[in-house]
C-alpha positions as MATLAB code, in Angstrom:
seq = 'XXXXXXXXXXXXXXXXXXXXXXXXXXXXXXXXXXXXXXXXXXXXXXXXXXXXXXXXXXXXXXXXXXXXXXXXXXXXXXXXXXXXXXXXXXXXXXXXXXXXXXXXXXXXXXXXXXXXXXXXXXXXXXXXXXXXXXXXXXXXXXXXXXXXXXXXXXXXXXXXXXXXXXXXXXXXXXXXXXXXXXXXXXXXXXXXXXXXXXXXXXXXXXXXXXXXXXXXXXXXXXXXXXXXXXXXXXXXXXXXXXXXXXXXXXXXXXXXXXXXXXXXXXXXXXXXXXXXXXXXXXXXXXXXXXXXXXXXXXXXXXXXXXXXXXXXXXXXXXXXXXXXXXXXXXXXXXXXXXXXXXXXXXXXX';
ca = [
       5.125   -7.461   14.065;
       5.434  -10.320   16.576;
       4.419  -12.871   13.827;
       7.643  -11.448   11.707;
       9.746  -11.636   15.154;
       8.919  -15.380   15.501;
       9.862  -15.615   11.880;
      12.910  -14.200   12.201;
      14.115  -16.254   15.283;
      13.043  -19.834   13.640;
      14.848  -18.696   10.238;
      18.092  -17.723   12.418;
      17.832  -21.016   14.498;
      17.340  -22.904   11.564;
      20.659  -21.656    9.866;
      22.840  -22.145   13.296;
      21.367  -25.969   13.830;
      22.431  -26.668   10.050;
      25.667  -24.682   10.511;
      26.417  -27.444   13.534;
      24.802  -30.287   11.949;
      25.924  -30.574    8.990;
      29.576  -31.188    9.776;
      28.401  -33.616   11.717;
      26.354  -35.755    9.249;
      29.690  -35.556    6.898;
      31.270  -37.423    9.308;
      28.944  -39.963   10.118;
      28.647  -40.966    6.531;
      32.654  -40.922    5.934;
      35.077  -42.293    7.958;
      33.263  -41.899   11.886;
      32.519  -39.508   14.577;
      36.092  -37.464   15.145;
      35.054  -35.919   18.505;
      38.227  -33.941   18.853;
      37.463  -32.073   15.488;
      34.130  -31.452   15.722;
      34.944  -29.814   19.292;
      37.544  -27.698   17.235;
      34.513  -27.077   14.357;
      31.999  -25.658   17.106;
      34.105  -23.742   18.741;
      35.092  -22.283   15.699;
      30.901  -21.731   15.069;
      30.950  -19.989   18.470;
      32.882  -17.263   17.639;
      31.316  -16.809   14.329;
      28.264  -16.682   16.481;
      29.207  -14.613   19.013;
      30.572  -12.216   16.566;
      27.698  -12.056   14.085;
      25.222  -11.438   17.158;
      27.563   -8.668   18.750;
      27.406   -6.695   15.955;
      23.882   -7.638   14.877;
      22.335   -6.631   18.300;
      24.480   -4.267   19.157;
      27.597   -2.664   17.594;
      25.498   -1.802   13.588;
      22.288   -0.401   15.326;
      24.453    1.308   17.928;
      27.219    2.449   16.476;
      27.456    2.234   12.812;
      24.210    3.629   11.939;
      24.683    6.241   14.478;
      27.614    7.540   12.524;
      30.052    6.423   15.310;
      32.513    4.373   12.863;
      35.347    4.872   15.276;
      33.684    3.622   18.080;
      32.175    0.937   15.614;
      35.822   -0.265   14.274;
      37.254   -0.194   18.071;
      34.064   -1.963   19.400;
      35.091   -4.667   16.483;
      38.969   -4.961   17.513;
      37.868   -5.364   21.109;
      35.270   -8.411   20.373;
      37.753  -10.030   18.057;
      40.939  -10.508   20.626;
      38.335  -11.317   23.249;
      37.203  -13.977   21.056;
      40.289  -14.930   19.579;
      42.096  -15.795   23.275;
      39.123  -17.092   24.480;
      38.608  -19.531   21.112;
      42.123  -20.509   22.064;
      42.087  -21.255   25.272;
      39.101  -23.488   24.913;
      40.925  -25.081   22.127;
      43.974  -25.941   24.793;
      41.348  -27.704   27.145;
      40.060  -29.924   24.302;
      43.444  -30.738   22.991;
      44.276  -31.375   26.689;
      41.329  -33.620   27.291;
      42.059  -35.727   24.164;
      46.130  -36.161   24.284;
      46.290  -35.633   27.919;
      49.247  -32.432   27.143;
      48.511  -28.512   26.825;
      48.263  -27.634   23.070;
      50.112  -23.602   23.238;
      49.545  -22.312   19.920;
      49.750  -18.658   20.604;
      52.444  -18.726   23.141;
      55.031  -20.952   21.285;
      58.248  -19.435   19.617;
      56.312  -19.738   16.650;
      55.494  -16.753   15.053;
      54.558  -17.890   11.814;
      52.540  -20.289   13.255;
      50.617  -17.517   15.723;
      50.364  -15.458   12.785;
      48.618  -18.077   10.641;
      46.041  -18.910   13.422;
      45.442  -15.024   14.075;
      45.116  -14.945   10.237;
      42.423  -17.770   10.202;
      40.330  -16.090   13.095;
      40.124  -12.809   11.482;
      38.755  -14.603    8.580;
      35.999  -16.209   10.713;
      35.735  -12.752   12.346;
      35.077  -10.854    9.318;
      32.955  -13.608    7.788;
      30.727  -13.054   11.211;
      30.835   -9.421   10.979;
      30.145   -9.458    7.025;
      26.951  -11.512    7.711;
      25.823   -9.550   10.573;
      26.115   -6.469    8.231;
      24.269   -7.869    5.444;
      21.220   -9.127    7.689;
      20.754   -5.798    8.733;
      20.688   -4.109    5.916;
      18.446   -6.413    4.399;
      16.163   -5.781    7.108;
      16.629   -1.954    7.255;
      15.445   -2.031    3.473;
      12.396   -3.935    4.145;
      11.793   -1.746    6.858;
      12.313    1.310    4.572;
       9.660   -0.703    2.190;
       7.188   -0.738    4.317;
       7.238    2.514    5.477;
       7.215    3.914    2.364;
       4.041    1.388    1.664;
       2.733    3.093    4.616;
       2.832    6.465    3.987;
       1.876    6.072    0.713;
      -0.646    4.318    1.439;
      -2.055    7.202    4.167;
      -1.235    9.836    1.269;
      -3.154    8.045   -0.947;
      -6.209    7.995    1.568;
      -5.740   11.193    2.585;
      -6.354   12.073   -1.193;
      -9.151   10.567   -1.866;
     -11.072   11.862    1.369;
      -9.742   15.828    0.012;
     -11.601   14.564   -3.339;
     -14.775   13.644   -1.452;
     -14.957   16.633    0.190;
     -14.229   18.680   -2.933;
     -17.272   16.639   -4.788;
     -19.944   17.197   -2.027;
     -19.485   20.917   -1.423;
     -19.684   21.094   -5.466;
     -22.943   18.868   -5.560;
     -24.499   20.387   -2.837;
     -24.064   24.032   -3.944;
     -26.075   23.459   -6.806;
     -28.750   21.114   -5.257;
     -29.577   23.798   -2.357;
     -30.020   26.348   -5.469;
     -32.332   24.477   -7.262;
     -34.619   23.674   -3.644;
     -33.775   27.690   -3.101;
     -35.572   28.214   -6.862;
     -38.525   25.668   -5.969;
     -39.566   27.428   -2.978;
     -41.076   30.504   -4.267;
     -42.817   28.157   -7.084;
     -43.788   25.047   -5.762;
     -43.679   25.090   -2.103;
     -44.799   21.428   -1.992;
     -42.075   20.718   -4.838;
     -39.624   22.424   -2.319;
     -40.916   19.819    0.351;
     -40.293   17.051   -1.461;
     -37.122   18.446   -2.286;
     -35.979   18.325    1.066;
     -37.342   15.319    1.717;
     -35.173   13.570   -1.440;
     -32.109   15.809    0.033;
     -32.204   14.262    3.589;
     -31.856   10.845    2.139;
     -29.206   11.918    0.302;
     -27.385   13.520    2.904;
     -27.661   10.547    4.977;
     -25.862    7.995    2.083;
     -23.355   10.977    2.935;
     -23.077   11.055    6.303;
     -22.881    6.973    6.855;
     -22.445    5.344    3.448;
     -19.566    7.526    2.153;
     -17.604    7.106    5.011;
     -16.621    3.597    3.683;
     -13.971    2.654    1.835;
     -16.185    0.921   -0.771;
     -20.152    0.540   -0.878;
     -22.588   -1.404   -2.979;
     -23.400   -0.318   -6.690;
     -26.933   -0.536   -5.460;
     -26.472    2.317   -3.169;
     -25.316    4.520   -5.878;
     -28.017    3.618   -8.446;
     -30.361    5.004   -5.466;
     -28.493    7.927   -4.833;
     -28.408    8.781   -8.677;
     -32.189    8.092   -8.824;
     -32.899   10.327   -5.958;
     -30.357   12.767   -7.460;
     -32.248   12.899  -11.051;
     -36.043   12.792   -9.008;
     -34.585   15.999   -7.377;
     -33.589   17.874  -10.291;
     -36.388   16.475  -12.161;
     -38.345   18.795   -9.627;
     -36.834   22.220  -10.585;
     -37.275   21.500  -14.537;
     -39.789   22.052  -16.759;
     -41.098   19.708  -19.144;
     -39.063   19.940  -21.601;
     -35.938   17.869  -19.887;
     -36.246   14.762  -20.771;
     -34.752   12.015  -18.526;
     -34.180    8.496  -19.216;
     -32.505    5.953  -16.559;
     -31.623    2.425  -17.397;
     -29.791    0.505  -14.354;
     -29.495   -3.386  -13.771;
     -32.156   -4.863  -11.635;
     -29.275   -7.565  -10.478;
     -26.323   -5.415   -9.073;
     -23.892   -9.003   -7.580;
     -22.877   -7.359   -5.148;
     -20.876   -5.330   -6.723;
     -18.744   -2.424   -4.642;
     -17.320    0.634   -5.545;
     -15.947    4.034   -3.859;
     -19.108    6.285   -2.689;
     -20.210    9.214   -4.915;
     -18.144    7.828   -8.378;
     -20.709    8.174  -10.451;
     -22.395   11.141   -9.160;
     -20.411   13.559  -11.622;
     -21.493   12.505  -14.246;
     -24.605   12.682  -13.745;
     -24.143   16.129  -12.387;
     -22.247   16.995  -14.924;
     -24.669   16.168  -17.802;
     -27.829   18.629  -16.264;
     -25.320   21.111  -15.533;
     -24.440   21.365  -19.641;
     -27.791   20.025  -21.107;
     -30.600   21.988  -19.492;
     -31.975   25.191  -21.052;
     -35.543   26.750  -19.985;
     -36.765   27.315  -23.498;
     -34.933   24.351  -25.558;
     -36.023   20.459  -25.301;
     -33.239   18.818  -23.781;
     -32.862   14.978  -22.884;
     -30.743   13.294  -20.414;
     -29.675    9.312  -20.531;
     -28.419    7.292  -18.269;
     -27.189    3.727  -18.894;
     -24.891    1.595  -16.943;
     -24.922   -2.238  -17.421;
     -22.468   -5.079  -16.194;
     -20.554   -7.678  -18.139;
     -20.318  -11.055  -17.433;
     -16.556  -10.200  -15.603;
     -18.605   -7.270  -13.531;
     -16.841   -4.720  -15.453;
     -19.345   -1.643  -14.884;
     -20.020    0.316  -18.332;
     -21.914    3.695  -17.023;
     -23.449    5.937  -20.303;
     -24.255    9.146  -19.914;
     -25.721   11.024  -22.763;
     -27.014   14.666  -22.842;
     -28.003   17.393  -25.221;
     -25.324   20.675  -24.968;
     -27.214   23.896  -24.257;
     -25.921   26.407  -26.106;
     -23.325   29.118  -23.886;
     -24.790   31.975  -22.589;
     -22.303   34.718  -22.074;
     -19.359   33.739  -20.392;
     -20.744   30.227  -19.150;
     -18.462   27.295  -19.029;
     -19.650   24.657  -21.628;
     -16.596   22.801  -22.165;
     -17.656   19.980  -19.564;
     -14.467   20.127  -17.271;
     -15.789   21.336  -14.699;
     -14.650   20.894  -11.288;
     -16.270   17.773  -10.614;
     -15.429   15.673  -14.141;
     -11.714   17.318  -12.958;
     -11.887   15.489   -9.238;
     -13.641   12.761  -10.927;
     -10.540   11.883  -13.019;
      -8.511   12.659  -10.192;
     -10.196    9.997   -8.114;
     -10.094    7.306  -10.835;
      -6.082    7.499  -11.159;
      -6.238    7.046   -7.003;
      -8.783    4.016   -7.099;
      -8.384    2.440   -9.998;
      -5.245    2.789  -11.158;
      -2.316    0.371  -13.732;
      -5.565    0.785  -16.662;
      -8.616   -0.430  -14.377;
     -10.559    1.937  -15.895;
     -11.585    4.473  -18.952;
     -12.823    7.438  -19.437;
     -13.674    8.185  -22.431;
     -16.070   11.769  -23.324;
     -17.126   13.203  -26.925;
     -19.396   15.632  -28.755;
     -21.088   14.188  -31.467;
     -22.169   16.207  -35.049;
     -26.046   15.884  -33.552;
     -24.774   18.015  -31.021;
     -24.917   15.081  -28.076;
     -22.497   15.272  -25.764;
     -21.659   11.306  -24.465;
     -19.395   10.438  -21.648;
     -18.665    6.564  -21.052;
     -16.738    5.642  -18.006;
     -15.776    1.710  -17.715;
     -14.560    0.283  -14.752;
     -12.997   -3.118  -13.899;
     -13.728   -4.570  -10.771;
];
């Protein structure tokens, strides 16, 4: 804000030293200083001042934008006489000081000549007042801009945090079934279950508070995710994971890939069926991340949902348009006639 300010006052500096300079530099070049009418020409560039800068700091914010247009015109006609018999007695001294006799131009019997003088003021007036006007709403739009930017941008964030929180719940849930499962099998399974949870909870608790983390950190979390539900399957899941050893320090947002991933053993896995899992993500040379998942579909049982739009492929999609939006990524997801269900997600850094 204060770097705009000091923007603002050198651009309106700027434009008053080449309003009084210029005039000045024509004469030079042509036919020599004329001191008497370039006393006439800033005096003239006073009242446009003073008339641009009444308005502009006071009478718009004040008055016009407050909906008090009366006030606002009479605020106007009261600044322009002021200025107009004030212009003109100045005038009078400088006409005195160069031909040594009063110059009367509004008190003659003239009143033609008064008329055409009041005529040429108003001109200058409105030309003040017209500019004044024009500067503030140029700045009132900006302003408008970037509140807008603002709030959008705070709606968007809000968003994506109501997404988060939407995925964890959902991954959770199922995670503390399967360690609920374990413990009346394996109690040393169910251990090590915990164990894999509580670093997984912490990449919660510290890493997804970030706007953006490493790709790294998600590859862990996904392999910690798999070792866990690897741990309440039998041997017939079959799991295959295939992740670059060289990540370039690549970031994305925190749990992006995760329901996938989730996704996949919630449809594939069946207790008396083989079923395989795959996981592939590799980078381009442009670090455009290209994550393949690939999973067997376990047939429905009763009134199971097997349609693989669940809630977290829904929030998933959700979360994409937020973060990656104007075609940064794809999402494309398929059943094949082998009965392999592939979902290929493609994102451009």
């Amino acid at each position: 804000m204060v770097k705009s300010n000091k923007i603002g006052i050198i651009i309106h500096l700027g434009v008053w030293l080449a309003l009084i300079s210029i005039p000045l530099l024509i004469q030079i070049e042509s036919e020599g200083l004329n001191f008497r009418m370039m006393s006439h020409i800033w005096v003239m560039l006073f009242g446009l001042m003073a008339t641009f800068y009444a308005n502009y700091l006071f009478g718009i914010d004040n008055l016009l934008y407050r909906k008090r247009t009366i006030l606002f015109i009479l605020f106007n006609i009261v600044v322009f006489f002021f200025l107009h018999y004030f212009n003109d007695f100045i005038n009078d001294l400088i006409q005195g000081v160069f031909e040594n006799r009063p110059r009367r131009r509004n008190h003659g019997p003239n009143v033609a000549v008064r008329s055409m003088f009041l005529y040429t003021d108003f001109i200058y007036y409105a030309l003040g007042v017209g500019a004044a006007l024009a500067c503030r709403y140029a700045g009132r739009v900006s302003d408008i801009e970037k509140e807008r930017e603002i709030l959008q941008n705070e709606k968007l964030e809000n968003e994506i945090n109501l997404l988060k929180y939407q995925l964890q719940p959902h991954f959770f849930f199922n995670t503390l079934n399967n360690i609920y499962s374990l413990i009346g099998l394996s109690p040393n399974d169910a251990q090590k279950a915990v164990h894999s949870l509580s670093k997984m909870m912490r990449y919660v608790l510290y890493d997804n508070t970030a706007q953006r983390i490493s790709l790294k950190s998600e590859i862990d979390f996904i392999e910690n995710y798999c070792r866990l539900k690897k741990l309440s399957l039998n041997d017939r899941v079959h799991i295959s994971m295939s992740f670059p050893e060289d990540t370039r320090n690549i970031t994305l947002p925190p749990l992006l890939l995760i329901p996938l991933v989730e996704n996949a053993f919630k449809h594939s896995t069946t207790p008396d069926k083989e079923s395989m899992i795959e996981l592939n993500l590799s980078l381009d040379k442009n670090d455009t991340i290209s994550f393949i998942v690939r999973n067997t579909i376990a047939p429905k049982q009763g009134n199971e949902d097997r349609s693989h739009s669940g809630i977290g492929l829904n929030n998933l999609k959700k979360l994409l348009d937020l973060q990656y939006p104007n075609g940064r990524y794809s999402l494309k997801t398929g059943e094949s006639q082998e009965g392999i269900f592939e979902a290929t997600l493609t994102l451009k850094q």
